[in-house]
C-alpha positions in Angstrom: -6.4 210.5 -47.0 -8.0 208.1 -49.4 -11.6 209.0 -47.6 -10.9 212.5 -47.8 -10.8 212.0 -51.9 -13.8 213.9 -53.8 -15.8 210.8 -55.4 -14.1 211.5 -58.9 -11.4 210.5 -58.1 -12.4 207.5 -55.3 -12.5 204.4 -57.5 -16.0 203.2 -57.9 -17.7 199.4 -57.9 -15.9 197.6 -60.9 -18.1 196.4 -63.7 -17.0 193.2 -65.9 -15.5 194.9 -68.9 -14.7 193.8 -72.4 -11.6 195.3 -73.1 -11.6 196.7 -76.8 -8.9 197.8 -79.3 -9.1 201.6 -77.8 -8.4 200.3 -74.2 -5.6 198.7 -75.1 -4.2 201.7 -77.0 -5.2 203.7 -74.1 -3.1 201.2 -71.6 0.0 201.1 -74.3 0.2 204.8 -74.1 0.0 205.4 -70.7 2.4 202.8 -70.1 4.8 204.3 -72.1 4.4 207.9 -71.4 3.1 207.2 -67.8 1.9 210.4 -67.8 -1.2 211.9 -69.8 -4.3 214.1 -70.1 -7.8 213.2 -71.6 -7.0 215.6 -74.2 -4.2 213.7 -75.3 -5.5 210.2 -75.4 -8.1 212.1 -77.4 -6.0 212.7 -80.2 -3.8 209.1 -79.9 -7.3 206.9 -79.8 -8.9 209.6 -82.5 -12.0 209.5 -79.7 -14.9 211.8 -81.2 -16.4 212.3 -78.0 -14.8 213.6 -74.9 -17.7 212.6 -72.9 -17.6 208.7 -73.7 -13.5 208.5 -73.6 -13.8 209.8 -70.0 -16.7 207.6 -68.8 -14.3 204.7 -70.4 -11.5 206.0 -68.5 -13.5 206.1 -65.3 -14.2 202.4 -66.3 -10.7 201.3 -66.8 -10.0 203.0 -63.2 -12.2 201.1 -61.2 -11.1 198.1 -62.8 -7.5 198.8 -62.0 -6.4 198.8 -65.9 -5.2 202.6 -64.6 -4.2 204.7 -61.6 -4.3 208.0 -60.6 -0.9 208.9 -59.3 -1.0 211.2 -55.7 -0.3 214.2 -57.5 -3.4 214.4 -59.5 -5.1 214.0 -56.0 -3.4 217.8 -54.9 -4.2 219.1 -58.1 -7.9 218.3 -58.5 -8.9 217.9 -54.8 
């Protein structure tokens, strides 16, 4: 199934990343709410741009700081 993923949502070649005071907001939240959309974490990390929180949420993904859970595969597929 994993194969048949569209690539935004494959995990990509880890870079080494720094994490900052916004990732580890970003990780608290999620583990506490488990659940949540980009707009959200916009408005808990105060993130200006949209653009750059998702490339950093890319970044946290392929580094395994997050996971996509299977239903977000059947929604966005």
């Amino acid at each position: 199934m994993k194969k048949d993923l569209p690539a935004r949502l494959r995990r990509g070649s880890p870079d080494t990343i720094e994490l900052t005071e916004r990732d580890k907001t970003i990780i608290e939240a999620v583990y506490r709410f488990r659940f949540l959309t980009t707009d959200q974490l916009q408005k808990i990390t105060t993130s200006a741009s949209r653009d750059k929180l998702n490339k950093r949420l890319k970044q946290l993904f392929d580094n395994k700081f997050l996971d996509r859970p299977p239903i977000q595969h059947a929604m966005f597929s």
